[in-house]
N, C-alpha and C positions, 0 to 999 in steps of 0.2 A: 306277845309280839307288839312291837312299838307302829305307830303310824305314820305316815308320811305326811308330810305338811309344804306347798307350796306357798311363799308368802312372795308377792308384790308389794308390798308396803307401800303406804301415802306418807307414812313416816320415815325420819331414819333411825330409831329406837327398836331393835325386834327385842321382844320377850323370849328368853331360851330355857325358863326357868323349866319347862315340860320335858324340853330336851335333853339338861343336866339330870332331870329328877328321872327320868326313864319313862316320859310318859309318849316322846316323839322318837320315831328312828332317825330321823335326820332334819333339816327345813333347809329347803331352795330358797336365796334372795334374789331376785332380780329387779333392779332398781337404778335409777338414774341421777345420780347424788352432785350438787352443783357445790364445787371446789373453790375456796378464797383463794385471791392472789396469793405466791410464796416466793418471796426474795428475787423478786424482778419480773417472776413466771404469771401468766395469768392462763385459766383455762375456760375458754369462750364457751364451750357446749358442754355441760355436765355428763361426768365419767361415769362409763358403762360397767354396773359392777353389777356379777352374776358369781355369789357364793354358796357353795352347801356346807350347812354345819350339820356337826355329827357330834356326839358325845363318843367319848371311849380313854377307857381309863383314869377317869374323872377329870377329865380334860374336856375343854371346848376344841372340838380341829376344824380348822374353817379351811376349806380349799374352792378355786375357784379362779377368777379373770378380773383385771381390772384395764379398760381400756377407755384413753386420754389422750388429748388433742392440747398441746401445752404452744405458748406463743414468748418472745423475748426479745431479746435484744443481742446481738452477736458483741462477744467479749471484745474482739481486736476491732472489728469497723463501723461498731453501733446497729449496722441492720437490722431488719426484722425478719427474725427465723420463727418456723412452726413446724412442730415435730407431734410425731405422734407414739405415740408409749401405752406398750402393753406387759401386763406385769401376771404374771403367774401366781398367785398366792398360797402360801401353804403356812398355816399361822398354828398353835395350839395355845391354847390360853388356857390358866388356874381360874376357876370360877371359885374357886375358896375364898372368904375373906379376908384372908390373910396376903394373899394376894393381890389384892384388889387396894391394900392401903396406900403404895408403891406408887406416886400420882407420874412417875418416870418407868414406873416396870412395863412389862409388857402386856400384864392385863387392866390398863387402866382406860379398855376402854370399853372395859365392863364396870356397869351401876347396878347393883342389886343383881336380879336375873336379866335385863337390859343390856340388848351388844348396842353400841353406837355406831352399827356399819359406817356414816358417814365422818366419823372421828378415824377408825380403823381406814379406810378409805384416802383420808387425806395424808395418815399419816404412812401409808406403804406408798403414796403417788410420791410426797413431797421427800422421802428417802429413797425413791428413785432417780429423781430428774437428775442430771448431771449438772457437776456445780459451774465448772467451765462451759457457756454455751459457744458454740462457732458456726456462721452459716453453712464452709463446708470446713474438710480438714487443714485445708491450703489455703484460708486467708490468710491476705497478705496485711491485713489491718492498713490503720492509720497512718499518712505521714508524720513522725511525731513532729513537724516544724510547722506545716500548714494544712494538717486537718486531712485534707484531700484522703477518699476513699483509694486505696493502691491495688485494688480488686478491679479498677473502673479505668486503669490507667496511670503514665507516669506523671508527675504535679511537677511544678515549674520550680519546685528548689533545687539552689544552686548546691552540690553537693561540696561537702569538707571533708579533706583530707585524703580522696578517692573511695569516701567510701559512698553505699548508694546510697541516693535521693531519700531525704530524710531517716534516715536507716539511724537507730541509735546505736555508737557503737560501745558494746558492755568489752574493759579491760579482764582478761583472766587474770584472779592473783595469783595463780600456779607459775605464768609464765616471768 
């Protein structure tokens, strides 16, 4: 019967080569892993990640939580939005090497017997975050003529052709 292993790491490297090899029943990570900015996103206080990996059927399964405090910029008024994001994880990774050659597959963020929890980590946060960010569902965004936040109030342009105050107006080709 396999043993159980708690790891806190000071690393983000764990060794699972004991785990795959049948020498651990499982290891707990709980860790605090600090995330590079991604495509506008930054995350102020590194994400709360708490996984157990298991071995079974020559598989790594890693399940567990990853919870994120992400900051940006709203797509339509510029503001600054801060959300928070929590992801469920249920992964299983080939520890084969054949596997592992794939520098795009999904176990590439196994090295030798080495998980990269913080590579794994950034990359379930950064295929979470939504790619449209908006402070709420109903911004009204920008004037596109003078700027002015439309969230905050009407702006002094003169409207054309009756439509609204800077409103862009898009032609249908249908019509």
């Amino acid at each position: 019967m396999g043993t159980f292993v708690y790891v806190m790491a000071s690393e983000d490297k764990i060794d699972v080569g004991g785990l795959v090899g049948g020498g651990h029943r499982h290891l707990l990570v709980d860790r605090r892993i600090v995330l590079e900015p991604f495509e506008g996103l930054a995350f102020p206080e590194p994400a709360a990640v708490r996984l157990e990996l298991r071995a079974a059927d020559g598989l790594l399964e890693i399940g567990g939580t990853i919870d994120v405090e992400y900051r940006g910029e709203c797509d339509r008024c510029l503001g600054g939005v801060v959300r928070g994001l929590h992801l469920d994880v249920m992964e299983r990774l080939d520890p084969a090497e054949s596997a592992r050659r794939d520098p795009f597959g999904e176990s590439n963020v196994l090295a030798g017997s080495r998980l990269d929890v913080a590579d794994l980590a950034a990359q379930l946060v950064c295929s979470a975050v939504p790619f449209g960010l908006l402070c709420t569902p109903n911004c009204k965004g920008l004037c596109q003529v003078c700027g002015e936040n439309k969230n905050q109030g009407a702006c002094a342009c003169v409207p054309e052709n009756g439509d609204e105050r800077g409103e862009l107006k898009v032609e249908d080709p249908a019509q």
